[in-house]
C-alpha positions in Angstrom: -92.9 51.7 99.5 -94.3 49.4 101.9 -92.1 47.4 104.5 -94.2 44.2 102.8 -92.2 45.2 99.6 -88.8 44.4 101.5 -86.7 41.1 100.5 -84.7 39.5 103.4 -81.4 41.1 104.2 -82.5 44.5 102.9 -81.9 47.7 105.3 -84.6 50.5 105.1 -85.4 53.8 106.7 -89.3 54.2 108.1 -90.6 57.4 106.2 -94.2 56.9 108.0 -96.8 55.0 109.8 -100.2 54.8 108.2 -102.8 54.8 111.1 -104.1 56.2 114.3 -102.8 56.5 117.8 -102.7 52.8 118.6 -101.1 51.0 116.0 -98.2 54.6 116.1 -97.9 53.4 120.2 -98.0 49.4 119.5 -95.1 50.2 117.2 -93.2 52.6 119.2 -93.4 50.0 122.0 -91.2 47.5 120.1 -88.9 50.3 118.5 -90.6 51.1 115.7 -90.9 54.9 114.8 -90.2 57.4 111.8 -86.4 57.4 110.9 -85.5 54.4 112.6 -83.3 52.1 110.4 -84.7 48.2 110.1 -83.4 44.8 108.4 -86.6 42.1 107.5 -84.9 39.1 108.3 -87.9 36.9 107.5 -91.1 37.9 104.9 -92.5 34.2 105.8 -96.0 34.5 107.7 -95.5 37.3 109.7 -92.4 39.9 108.3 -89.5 39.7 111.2 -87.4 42.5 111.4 -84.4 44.0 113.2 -84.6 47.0 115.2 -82.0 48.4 117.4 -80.6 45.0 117.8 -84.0 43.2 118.4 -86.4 41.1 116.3 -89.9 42.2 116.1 -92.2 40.5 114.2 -95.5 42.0 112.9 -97.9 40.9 111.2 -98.8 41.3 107.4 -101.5 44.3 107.8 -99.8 46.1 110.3 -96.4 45.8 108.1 -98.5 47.4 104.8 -99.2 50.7 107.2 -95.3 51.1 107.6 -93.7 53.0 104.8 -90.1 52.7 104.0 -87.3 53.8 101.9 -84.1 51.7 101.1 -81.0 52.7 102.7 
């Protein structure tokens, strides 16, 4: 499933990231990469999320290239 897909307060795993070499590095930059575990705290505008302790928020098409699977 998509991280869009994701209701606040729901914990995921990322399976994959759909997309070349500089959306994989804008990503990785803000501690998003395969098999790292996130929250969405917000799906409002742009989907907030919790990584390793820190918010990141991304934006709606970058979030539908991130697939995850609830944890």
């Amino acid at each position: 499933m998509m991280l869009t897909q994701l209701r606040p307060n729901e914990i995921a795993r990322v399976v994959a990231i759909e997309g070349g070499y500089g959306i994989r590095q804008k990503l990785a930059l803000r501690g998003i990469v395969e098999g790292a575990i996130i929250r969405v705290v917000s799906c409002h505008g742009p989907i907030t999320v919790e990584v390793n302790r820190n918010l990141v928020c991304i934006g709606r098409g970058m979030a539908r290239r991130i697939i995850v699977e609830r944890v």
